[in-house]
N, C-alpha and C positions, 0 to 999 in steps of 0.2 A: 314425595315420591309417587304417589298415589296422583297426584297432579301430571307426571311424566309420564305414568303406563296409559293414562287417559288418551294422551297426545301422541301416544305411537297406534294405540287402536285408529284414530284418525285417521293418523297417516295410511294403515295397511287399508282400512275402508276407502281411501284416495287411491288406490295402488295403480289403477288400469288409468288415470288420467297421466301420469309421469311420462316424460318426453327421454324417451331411454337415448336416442341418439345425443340429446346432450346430456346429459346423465355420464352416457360412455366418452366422451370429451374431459367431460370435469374430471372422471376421476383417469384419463391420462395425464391430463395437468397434472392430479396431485401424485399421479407414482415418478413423473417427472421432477416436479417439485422438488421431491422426495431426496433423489440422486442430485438435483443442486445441491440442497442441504450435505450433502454427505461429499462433495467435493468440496466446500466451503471448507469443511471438519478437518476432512483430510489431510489439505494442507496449512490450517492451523496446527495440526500436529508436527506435521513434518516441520513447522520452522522449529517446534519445540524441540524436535529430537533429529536433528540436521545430519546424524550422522546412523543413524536406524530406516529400514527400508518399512517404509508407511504402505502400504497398498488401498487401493482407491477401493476395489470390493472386499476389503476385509472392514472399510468403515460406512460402506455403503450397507454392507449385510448387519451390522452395528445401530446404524441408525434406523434403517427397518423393523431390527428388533426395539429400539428403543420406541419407533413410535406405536408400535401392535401392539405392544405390552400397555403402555399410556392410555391406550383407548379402551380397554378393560379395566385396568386396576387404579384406583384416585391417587394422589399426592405423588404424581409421576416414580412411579414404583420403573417403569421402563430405563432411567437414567441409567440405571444401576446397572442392567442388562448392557447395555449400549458401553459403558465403563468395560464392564468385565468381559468384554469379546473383545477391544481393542487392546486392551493391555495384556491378553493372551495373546495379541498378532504383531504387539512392535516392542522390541528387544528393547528392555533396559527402563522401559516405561514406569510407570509410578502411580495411583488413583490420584494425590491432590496435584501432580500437573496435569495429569487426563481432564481431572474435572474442573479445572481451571479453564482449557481450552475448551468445555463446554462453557464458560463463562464469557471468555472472548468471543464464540460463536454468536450467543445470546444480545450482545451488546448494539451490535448494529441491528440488527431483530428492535432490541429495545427501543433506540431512537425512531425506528417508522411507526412503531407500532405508539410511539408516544405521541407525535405527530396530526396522525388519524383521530385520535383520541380529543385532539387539539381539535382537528378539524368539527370533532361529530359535536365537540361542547359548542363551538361559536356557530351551529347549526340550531342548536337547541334538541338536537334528536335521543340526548341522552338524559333517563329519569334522574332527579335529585338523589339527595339521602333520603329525603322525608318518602317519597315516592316509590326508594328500593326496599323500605322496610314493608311496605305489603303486599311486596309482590311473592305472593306462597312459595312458586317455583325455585326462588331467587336462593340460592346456597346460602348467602350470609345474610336474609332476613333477619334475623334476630340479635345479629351483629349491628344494624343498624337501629333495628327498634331498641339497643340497649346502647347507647352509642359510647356514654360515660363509663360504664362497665367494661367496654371495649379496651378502651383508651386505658385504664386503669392496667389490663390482663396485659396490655403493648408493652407498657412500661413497666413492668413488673420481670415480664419476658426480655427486654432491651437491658434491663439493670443486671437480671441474673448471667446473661449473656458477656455484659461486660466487666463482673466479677471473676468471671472465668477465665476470660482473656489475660487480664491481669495477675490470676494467681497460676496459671501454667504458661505464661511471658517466656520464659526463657527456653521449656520447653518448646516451645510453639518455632524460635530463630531456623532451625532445618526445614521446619515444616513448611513454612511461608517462603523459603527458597526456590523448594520444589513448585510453590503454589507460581511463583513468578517466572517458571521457565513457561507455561501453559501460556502467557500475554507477550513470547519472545516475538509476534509476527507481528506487531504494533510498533516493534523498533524499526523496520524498515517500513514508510509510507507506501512507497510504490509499488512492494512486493504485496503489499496486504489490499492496497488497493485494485491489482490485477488479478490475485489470486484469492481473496475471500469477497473484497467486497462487491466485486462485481457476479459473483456465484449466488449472493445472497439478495443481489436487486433479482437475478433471474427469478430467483426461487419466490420472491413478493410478488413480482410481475405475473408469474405463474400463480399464485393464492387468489386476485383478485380475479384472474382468469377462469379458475375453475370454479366460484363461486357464480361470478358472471354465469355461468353455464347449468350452475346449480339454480340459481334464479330462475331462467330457462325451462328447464324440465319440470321444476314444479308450480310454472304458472303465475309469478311473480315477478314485476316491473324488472328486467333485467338493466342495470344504467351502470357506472362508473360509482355513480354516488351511493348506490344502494351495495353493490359490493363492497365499497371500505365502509359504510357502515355494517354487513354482515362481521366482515373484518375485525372492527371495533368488538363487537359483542362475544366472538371467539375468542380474541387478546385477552379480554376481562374474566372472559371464564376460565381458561386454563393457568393465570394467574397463581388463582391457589383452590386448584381442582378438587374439591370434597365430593364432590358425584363423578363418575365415569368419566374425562373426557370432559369435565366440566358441563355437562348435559341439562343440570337443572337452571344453573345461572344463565347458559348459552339461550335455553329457549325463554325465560322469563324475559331477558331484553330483547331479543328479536323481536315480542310479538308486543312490546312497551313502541318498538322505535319503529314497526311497519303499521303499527294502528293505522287505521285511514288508507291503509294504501292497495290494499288488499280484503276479502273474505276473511275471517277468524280461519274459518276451516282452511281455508287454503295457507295462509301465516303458520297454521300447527302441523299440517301436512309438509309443508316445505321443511319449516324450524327440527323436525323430527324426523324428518325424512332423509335430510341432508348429514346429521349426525350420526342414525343411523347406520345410512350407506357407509358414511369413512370408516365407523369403527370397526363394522365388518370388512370395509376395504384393507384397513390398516391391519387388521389383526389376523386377516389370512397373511396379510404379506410377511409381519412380522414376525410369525410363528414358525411362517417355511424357511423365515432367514433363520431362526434360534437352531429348525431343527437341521438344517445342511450346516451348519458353523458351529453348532455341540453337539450334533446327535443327539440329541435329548429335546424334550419336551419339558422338562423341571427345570426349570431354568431359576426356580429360587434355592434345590439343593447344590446348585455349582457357584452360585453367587454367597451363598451362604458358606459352603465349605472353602472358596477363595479368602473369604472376608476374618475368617477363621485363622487360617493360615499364613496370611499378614498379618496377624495379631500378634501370634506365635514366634513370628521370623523378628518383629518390635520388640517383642520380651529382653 
């Protein structure tokens, strides 16, 4: 952690070099971005609930809050937010179909973002295991320098996981109904391919866009290839986010895969500069969505008194 406040003092000592006009570009890209994402959602939900009236700003101000919440709090704590504003706005809704059609959202995400990944390995641009284990910054260092212990904790987690499943099996037949009304937009090809998956090339088109831009403003090689490599090293951080935003792993491989291409100081200025900016981009956005769509700023006692009372109504 001590390694990351290091690299935002950098950043702020870089401040007066930043190219604000593209700076102000990128982050139109991403409140653009933003609004693909949440018209993707949208009507992934609407094929779930075909006969409930979905509105496009009630899951755009949804996914606002889901992403301003993400960029403060680790282990995407925003999901939940993002859940509990839509199934306050669409009649008859359910959390494990909601969070299902965050699952079907996810999935064409998954395949590019696996792709890239593809790309960056037959580049060579991305560290090994042996490699991620000493990099400090890196969230799961120690996961890697203990790699056996890892693997051991997986499988241990995987077994108890599927003891579970088996001993509430029959409980679970309603459950997993609901969870398969959230992938109903996959039954029709053409309507999913018109209606989410071309919302969701926009919204990639748009990522690598305002990265491009982000490149730009802080002084670093702006190309094609260096965006989906930025690209790549975001994928991998928000994975399984233990810092902010994934912040420590995101700047530990930026500044692994720009070596050489760039200043240190300029690689840390950008790497922190860029993450930065979003969080605070994201989390003003996502805060003024929570607060005009709950009136409140606690957004964990309304999620929490919700989650309460479906427990209650399951009894």
């Amino acid at each position: 952690m001590s390694s990351v406040l290091h690299d935002i003092g950098v950043f702020f000592h870089h401040l007066a070099d930043v190219g604000w006009t593209a700076l102000a570009i990128a982050l139109l890209c991403q409140f653009v971005k933003v609004g693909c994402v949440s018209r993707a959602w949208r009507n992934i939900i609407a094929a779930s609930y075909p006969d409930s009236v979905v509105r496009w700003r009630s899951v755009w101000g949804a996914i606002l809050a889901r992403v301003g919440v993400n960029a403060i709090v680790p282990a995407r704590g925003g999901d939940a937010v993002g859940l509990f504003i839509v199934k306050r706005r669409v009649e008859g809704s359910t959390y494990p179909t909601l969070a299902s059609t965050l699952v079907a959202l996810t999935l064409f995400d998954s395949v590019v973002a696996l792709g890239f990944v593809v790309y960056a390995l037959s580049t060579g641009a991305l560290p090994g295991s042996s490699v991620l284990a000493h990099l400090s910054a890196f969230d799961f260092h120690w996961f890697f320098a203990h790699i056996r212990g890892t693997l051991i904790v997986i499988g241990v987690i995987l077994l108890v996981l599927l003891l579970l499943l088996l001993w509430f099996a029959e409980q679970l037949i309603g459950f997993w109904q609901r969870v398969r009304l959230g992938f109903r937009v996959f039954s029709d090809r053409s309507r999913y391919l018109r209606s989410v998956a071309v919302w969701q090339a926009a919204d990639w088109s748009l990522r690598l866009t305002a990265i491009f831009f982000f490149l730009r403003a802080f002084h670093v090689p702006a190309t094609l290839h260096n965006a989906i490599l930025v690209q790549v090293t975001q994928s991998l951080a928000v994975l399984f986010p233990i810092s902010p935003s994934g912040i420590g792993t995101e700047q530990a491989l930026l500044l692994y895969t720009f070596a050489g291409k760039a200043a240190r100081t300029t690689l840390l200025s950008f790497s922190v500069g860029m993450r930065v900016t979003l969080i605070i981009f994201n989390a003003l956005l996502g805060f003024g969505a929570i607060l005009t769509m709950l009136r409140t700023l606690h957004w964990r006692q309304r999620v929490e008194a919700d989650r309460d009372a479906v427990a209650e109504h399951s009894q």
